[in-house]
C-alpha positions as CSV (number, residue, x, y, z in Angstrom):
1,X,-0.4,24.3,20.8
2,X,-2.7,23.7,18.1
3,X,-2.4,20.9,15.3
4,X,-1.5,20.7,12.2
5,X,-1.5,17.9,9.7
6,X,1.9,17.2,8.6
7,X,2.5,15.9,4.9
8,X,5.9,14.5,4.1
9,X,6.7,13.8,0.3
10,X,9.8,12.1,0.0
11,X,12.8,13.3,-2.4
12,X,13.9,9.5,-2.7
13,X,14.7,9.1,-6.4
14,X,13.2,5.2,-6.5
15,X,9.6,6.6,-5.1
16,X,9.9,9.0,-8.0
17,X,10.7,6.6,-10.4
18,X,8.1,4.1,-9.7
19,X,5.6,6.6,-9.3
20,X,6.8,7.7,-12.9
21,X,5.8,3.8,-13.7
22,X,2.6,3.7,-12.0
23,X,1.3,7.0,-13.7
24,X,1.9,5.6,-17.2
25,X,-1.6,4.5,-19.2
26,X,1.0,2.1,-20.8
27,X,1.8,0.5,-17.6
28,X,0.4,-2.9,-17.8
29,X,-1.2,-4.7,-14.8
30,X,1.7,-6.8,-13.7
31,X,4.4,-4.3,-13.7
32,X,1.8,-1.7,-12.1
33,X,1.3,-4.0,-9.2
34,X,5.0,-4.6,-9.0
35,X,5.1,-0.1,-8.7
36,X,3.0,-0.3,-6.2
37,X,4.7,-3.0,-3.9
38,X,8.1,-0.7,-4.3
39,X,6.0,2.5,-3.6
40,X,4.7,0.9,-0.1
41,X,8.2,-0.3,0.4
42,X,9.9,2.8,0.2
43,X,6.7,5.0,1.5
44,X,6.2,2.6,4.7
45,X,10.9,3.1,4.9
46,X,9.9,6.6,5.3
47,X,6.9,7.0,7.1
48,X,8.4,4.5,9.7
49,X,11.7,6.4,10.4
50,X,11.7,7.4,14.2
51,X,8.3,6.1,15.0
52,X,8.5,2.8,15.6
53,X,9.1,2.9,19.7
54,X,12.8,1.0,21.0
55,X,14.0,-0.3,24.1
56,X,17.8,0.3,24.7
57,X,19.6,-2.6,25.7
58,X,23.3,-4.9,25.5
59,X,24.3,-7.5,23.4
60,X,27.6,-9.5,23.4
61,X,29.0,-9.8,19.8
62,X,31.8,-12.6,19.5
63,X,33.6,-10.1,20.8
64,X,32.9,-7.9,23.4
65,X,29.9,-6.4,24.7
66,X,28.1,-3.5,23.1
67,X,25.2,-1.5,23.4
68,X,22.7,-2.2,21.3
69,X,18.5,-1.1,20.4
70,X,15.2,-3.8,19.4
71,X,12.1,-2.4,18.2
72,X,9.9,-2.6,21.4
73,X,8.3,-6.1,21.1
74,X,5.2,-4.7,23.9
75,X,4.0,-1.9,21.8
76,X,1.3,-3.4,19.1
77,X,1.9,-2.6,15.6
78,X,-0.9,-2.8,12.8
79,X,-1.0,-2.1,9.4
80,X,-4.4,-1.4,7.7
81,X,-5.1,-1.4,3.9
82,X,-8.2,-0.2,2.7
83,X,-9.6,-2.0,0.2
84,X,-9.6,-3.0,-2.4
85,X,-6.9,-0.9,-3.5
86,X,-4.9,-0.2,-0.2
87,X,-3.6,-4.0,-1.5
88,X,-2.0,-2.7,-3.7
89,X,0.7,-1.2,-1.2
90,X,0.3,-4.0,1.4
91,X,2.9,-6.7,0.4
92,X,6.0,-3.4,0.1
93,X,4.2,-2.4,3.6
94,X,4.4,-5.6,5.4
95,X,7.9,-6.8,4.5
96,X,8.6,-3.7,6.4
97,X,6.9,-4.5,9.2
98,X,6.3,-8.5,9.3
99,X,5.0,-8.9,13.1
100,X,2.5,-6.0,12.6
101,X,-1.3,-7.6,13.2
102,X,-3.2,-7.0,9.6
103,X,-6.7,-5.3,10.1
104,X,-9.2,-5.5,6.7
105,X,-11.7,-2.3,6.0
106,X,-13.7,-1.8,3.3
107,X,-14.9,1.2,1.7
108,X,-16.4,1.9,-1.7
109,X,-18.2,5.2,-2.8
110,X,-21.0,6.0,-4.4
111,X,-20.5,7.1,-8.0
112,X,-23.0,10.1,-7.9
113,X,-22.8,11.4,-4.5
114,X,-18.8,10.2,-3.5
115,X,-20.2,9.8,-0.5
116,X,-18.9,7.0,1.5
117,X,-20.0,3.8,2.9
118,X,-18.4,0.8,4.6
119,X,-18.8,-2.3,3.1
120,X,-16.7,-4.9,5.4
121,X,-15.2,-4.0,8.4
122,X,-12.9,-6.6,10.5
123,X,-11.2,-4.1,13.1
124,X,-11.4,-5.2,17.2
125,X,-14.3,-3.7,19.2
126,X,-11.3,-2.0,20.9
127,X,-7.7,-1.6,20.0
128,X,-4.7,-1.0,22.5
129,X,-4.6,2.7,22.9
130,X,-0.6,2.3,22.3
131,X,-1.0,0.9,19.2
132,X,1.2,2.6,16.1
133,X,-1.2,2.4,13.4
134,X,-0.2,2.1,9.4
135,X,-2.7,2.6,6.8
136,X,-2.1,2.0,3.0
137,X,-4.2,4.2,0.9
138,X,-3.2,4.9,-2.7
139,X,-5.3,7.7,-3.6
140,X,-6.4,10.2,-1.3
141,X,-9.1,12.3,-3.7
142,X,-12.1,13.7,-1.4
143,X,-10.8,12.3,1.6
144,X,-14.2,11.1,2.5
145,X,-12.7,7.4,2.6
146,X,-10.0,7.9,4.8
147,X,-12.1,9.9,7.5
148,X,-14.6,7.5,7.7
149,X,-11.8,4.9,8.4
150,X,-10.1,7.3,11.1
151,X,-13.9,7.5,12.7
152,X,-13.7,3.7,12.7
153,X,-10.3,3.8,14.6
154,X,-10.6,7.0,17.2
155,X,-13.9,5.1,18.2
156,X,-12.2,2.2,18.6
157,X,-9.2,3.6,21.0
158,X,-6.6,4.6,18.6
159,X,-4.8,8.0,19.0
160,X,-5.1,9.8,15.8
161,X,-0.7,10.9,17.0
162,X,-0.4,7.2,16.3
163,X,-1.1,6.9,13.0
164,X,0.8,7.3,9.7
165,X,-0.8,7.2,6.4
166,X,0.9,5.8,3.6
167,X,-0.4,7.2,0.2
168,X,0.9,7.0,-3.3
169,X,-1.0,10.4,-4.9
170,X,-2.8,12.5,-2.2
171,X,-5.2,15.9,-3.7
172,X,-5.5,19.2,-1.8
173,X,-9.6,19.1,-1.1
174,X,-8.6,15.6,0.9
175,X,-5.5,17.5,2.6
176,X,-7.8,20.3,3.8
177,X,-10.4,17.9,4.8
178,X,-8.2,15.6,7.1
179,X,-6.8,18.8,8.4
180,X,-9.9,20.2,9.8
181,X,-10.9,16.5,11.3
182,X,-7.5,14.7,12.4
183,X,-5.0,17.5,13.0
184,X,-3.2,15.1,14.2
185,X,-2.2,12.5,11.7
186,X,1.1,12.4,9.5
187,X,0.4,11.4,5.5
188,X,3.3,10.4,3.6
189,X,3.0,10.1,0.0
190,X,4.9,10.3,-3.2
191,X,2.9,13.4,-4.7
192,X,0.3,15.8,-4.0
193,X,-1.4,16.4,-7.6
194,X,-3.3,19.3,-8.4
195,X,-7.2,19.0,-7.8
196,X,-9.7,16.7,-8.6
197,X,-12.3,16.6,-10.9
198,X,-16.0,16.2,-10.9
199,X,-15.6,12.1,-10.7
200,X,-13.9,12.7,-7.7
201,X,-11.0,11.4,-9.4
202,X,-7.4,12.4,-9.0
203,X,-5.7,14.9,-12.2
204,X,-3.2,13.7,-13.1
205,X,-3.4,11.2,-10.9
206,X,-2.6,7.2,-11.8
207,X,-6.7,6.1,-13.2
208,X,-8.2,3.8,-10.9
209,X,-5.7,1.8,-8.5
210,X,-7.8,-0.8,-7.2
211,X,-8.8,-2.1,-11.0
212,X,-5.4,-1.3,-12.5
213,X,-3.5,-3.6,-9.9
214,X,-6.3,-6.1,-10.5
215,X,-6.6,-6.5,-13.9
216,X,-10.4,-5.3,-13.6
């Protein structure tokens, strides 16, 4: 069977309507970043739905006795912003997931070329291969900067079926691109705008997320 990247955007009317927030040029910095947090909240709700791996089990209630389910304690978890501006959805993320190990990458691009390079890079020489892998990424524009992270991870042991991808505004060219390379993966985001332009920026995208949570 071959493999097809699947992208999920969610009808949820509180993604749309923080996404409605974070899109405005009159947002200002403090209630963006608060957007943001609510968008990886209720992106990271969805993208974690029948993923995260249970045990079945019994508890006793005061009561009686009753069959019960725990997320699986054994199977690592790890949740990966990008930075700078995968921040941005990290604190919404995490609350999620609050015994998920926290693994920094940095990318940036260069201006002219958008070719990517990485800056800062903190990931294990080798992860568990069973680890379920979340990565917050706001924009997904050329998809340059998310492939070179998934080269970092396959390389390191992690199984591009194990990774979700939590994005706030994701472009076609990035969608086609992560296609071709990581079949695989599973992107859930809270729009898929029309193209992007010769900046390699998103239109209509949000502007910059990294310096509009920042103040920068």
């Amino acid at each position: 069977m071959t493999l097809q990247l699947r992208v999920y955007v969610p009808p949820h009317p509180l993604i749309k309507h923080w996404l409605a927030v974070a899109r405005d040029q009159a947002t200002p910095s403090v209630l963006f970043r608060s957007a943001m947090t609510e968008l990886g909240r209720w992106l990271t709700y969805e993208a974690i739905r029948e993923w995260l791996p249970t045990i079945d089990t019994q508890v006793n209630t005061p009561l009686a006795p009753c069959a019960a389910s725990f997320i699986n304690p054994e199977v690592p978890l790890a949740v990966i912003p990008i930075l700078r501006a995968g921040l941005a959805l990290m604190e919404g993320a995490q609350a999620l997931l609050p015994l998920a190990s926290v693994y920094h990458i940095g990318v940036v691009r260069n201006e002219e070329t958008l070719e990517p390079s990485v800056y800062l890079n903190k990931f294990p020489s080798q992860f568990d291969p069973q680890t379920r892998v979340l990565i917050t990424e706001p924009m997904l524009a050329t998809g340059g900067t998310i492939t070179t992270v998934m080269g970092e991870l396959t390389q390191r042991g992690i199984d591009p079926a194990f990774v979700r991808i939590v994005s706030v505004v994701a472009s076609p060219p990035a969608l086609q691109k992560l296609n071709v390379t990581y079949p695989g993966l599973v992107v859930y985001t809270a729009t898929i705008d029309e193209t992007v332009n010769d900046k390699g920026y998103i239109v209509p995208g949000l502007g910059d997320a990294g310096d509009r949570t920042f103040g920068t």
